[in-house]
C-alpha positions in Angstrom: -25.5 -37.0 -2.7 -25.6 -33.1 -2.6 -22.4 -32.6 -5.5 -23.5 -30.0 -8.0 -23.3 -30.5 -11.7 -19.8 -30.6 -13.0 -20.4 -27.6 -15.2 -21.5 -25.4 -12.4 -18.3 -26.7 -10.2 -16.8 -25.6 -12.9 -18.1 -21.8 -13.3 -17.3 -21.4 -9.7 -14.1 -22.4 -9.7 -13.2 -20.6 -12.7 -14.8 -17.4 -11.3 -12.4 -17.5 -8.4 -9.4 -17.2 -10.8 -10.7 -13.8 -12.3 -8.0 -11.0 -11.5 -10.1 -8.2 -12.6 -12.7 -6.2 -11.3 -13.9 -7.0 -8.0 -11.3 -9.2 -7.7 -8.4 -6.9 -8.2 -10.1 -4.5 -6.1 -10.7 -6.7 -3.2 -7.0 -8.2 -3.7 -6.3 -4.7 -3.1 -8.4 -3.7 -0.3 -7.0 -7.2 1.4 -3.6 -6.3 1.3 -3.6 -3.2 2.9 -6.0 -4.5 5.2 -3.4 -7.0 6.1 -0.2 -4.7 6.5 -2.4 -2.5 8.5 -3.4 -5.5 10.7 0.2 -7.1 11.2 1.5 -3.3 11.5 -0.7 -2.6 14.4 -0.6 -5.8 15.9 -4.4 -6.3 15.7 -5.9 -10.1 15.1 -9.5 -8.3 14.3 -8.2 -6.7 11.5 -5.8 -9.7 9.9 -8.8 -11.7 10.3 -11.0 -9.6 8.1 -8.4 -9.2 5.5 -8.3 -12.8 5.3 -12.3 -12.8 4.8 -11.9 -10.7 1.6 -8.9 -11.8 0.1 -9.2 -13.4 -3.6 -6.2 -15.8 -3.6 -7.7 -18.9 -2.7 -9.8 -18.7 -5.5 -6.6 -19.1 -7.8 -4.8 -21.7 -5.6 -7.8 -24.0 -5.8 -8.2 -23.9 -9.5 -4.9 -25.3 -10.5 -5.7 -27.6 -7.4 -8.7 -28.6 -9.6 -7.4 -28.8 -13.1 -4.6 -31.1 -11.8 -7.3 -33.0 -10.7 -9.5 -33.2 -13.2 -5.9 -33.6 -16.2 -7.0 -30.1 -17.4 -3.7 -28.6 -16.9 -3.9 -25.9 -19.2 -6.5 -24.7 -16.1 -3.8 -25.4 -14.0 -0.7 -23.3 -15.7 -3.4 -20.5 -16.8 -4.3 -20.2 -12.8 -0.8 -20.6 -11.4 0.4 -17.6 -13.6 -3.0 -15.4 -12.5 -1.5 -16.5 -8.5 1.8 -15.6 -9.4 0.5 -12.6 -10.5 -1.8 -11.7 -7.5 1.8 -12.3 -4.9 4.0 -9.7 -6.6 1.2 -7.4 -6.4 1.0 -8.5 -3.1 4.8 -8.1 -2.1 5.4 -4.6 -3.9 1.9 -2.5 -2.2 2.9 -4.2 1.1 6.5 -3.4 0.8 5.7 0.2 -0.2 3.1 0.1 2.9 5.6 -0.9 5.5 8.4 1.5 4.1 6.7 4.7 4.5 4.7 3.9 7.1 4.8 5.9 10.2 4.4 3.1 12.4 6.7 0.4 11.1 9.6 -0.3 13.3 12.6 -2.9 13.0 11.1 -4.7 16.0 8.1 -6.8 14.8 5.3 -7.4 16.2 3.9 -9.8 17.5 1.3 -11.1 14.3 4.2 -10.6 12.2 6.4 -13.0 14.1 3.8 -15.7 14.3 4.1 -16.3 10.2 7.9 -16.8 10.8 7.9 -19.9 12.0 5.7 -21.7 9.9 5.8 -25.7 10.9 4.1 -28.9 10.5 0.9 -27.4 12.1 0.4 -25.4 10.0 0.8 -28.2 6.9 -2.1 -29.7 8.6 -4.2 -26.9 9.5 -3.5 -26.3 5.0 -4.5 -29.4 3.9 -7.5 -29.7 5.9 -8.4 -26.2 5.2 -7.9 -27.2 1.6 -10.0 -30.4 1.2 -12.9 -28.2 3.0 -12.4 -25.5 0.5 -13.3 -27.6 -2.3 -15.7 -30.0 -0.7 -17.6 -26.8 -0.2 -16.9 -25.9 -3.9 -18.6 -28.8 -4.9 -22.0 -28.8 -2.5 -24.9 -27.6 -4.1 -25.4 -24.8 -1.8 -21.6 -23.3 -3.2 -20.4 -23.6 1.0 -21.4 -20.3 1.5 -20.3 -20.9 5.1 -17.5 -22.7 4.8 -15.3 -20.9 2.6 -15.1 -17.7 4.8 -14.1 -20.3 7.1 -11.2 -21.9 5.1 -10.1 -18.4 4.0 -9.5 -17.4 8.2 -7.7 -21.2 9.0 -5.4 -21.4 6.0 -4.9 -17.1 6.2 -3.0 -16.8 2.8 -2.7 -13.2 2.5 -0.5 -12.3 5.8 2.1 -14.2 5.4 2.9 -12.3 1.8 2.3 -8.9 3.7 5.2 -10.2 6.0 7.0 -10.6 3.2 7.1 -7.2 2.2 7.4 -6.3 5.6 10.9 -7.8 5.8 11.7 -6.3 1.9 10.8 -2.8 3.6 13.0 -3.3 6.9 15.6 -5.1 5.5 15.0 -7.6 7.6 15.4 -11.0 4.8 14.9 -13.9 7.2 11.9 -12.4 8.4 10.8 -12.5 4.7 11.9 -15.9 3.1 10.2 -17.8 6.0 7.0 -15.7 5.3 7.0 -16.6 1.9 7.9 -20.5 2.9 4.9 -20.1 5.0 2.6 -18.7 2.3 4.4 -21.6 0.1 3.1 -24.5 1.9 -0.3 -23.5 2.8 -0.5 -22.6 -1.5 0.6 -26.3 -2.0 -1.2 -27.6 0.2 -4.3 -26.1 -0.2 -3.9 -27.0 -4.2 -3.0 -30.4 -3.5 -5.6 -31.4 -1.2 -8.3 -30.1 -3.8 -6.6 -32.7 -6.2 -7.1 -35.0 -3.9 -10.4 -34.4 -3.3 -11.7 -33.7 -7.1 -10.2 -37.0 -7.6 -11.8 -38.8 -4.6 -15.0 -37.2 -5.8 -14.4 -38.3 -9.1 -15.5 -35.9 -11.2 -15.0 -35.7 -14.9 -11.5 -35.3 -16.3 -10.6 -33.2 -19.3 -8.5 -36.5 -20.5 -7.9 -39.6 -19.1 -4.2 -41.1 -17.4 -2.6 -44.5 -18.4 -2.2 -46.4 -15.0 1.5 -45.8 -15.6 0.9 -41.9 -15.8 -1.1 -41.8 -12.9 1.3 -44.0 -10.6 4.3 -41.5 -12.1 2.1 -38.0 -10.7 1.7 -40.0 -7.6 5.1 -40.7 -7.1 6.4 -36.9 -8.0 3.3 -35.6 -5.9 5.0 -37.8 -3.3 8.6 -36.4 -3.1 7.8 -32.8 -4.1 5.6 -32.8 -0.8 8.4 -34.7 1.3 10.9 -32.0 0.1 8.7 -29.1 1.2 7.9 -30.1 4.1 11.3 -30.8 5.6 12.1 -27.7 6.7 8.6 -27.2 8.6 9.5 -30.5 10.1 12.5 -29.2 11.4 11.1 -26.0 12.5 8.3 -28.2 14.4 11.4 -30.3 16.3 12.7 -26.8 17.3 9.7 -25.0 19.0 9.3 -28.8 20.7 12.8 -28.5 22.2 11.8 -24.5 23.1 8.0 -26.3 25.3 10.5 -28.5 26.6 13.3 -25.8 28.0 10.2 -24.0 29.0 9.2 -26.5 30.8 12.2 -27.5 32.5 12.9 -24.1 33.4 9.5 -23.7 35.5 10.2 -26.9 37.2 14.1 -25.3 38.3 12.5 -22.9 39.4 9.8 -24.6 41.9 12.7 -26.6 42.7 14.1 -24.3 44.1 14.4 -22.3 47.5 15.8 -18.9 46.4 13.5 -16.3 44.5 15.6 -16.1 41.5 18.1 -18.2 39.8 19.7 -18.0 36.1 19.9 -20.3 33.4 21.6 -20.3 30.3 20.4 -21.5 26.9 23.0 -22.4 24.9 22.1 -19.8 22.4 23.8 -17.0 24.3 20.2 -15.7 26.2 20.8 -15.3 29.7 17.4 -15.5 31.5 16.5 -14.2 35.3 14.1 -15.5 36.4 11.8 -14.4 39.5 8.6 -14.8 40.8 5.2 -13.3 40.3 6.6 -12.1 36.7 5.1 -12.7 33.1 6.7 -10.5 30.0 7.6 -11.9 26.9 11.1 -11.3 25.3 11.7 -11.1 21.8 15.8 -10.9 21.1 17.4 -10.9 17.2 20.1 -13.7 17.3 22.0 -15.2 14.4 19.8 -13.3 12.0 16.5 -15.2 13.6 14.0 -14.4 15.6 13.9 -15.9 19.2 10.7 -15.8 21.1 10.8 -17.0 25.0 7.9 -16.6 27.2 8.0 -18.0 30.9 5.6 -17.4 33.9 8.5 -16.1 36.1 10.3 -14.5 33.4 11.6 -10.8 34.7 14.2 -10.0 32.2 16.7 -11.5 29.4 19.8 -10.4 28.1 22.5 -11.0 25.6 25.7 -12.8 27.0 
């Protein structure tokens, strides 16, 4: 009972699409926010870049004009997105190369938008259907948006993508950019969703032949992206479950150490009253193992 008029929806979505002025500067401000944040390894700081960055805005517009069969909305806000990410890539690139700080070892923000997985679809799409619900209120969601823009964080994972660009490091970068990818689809799809559950008014209207052909593409496009996160979410399941095998070997057993091998060529010791986490390059991918007893890890 609280939707605002459709023509003031529409203002504020159309404002978020704006790539000049405020919003260039903030778009600005955000990004080197973020490198500085993923460089120093600080969650404070990645957190407030997220607060200020102006590329949700963009994402939920084309979500909207799909919604609403205004795609010239749509194509006009995808190409102002487009826009705001190589901005994005090059100043973070440029950031990380001639910073004094960056190192070939990331840290450990940067590693956590490498492995992007089907959590992260979720935490996206919900992220995204609050993002327009609070579009739509009356009151503009004052406090939800800053609240979608920290859950769905769009703006780090492109910072890790020039991070990788400026170390060379391309694995690193293609799944931060798959990463940024998904939460971008997502968020845009679930505002389609909801404009359409809301049912407000479209620019034209869809034979019921149309509209079953979007679904079905809508459909398959989604399956196809999300693949690959569905994978990635089968292999940090197997990881819990070495994990967890490896802490019950080791109450199991009677000496203070033993060694176990992972198949991937890590070699772990591991001993008592011992907590570090080891980060080892292997096959071009990053491998992240952390165990309670953990004391040190090598390559075999």
């Amino acid at each position: 009972m609280d939707t605002a008029q459709p023509d003031v929806i529409y203002e504020r979505v159309i404002g978020g699409t704006r790539v000049k002025g405020t919003n260039a500067v903030l778009l600005i401000l955000s990004i080197f926010i973020a490198s500085a944040g993923l460089n120093s390894n600080s969650v404070a700081v990645i957190i407030g870049a997220m607060l200020i960055s102006p590329l949700m805005g963009g994402i939920t517009a084309a979500g909207y004009g799909a919604g609403t069969n205004n795609y010239k909305m749509t194509r006009n806000a995808l190409v102002k997105v487009a826009f705001q990410v190589v901005v994005a890539i090059i100043i973070s690139t440029l950031y990380f190369r001639f910073s004094l700080i960056t190192t070939t070892i990331p840290t450990e923000q940067l590693l956590a938008r490498t492995e992007p997985t089907l959590t992260d679809v979720l935490i996206a799409v919900c992220g995204g259907l609050a993002g327009i619900l609070a579009l739509t209120r009356e009151d503009s969601g004052t406090v939800v948006i800053p609240g979608v823009a920290i859950a769905t964080a769009i703006m780090p994972p492109l910072c890790t993508v020039g991070y990788g660009l400026a170390t060379a490091q391309w694995h690193v970068s293609l799944m931060a950019f798959y990463l940024f990818f998904i939460n971008a689809f997502c968020i845009g799809g679930s505002a389609t969703i909801m404009v359409r559950l809301l049912k407000l008014p479209t620019v034209k209207g869809l034979t019921p032949e149309q509209h079953r052909k979007v679904t079905r593409n809508f459909i398959i496009l989604a399956i196809i992206i999300f693949i690959p996160a569905a994978i990635m979410s089968f292999s940090v399941y197997m990881e819990h479950v070495e994990e967890g095998n490896a802490n019950t070997m080791y109450s199991a057993n009677d000496s203070s150490s033993i060694k176990m091998d992972t198949g991937n060529g890590i070699q772990k010791s591991i001993d008592e009253k011992s907590h570090i986490k080891v980060l080892n390059y292997f096959s071009n991918s990053f491998i992240s193992y952390e165990y309670n007893n953990l004391i040190s890890a090598s390559l075999v």
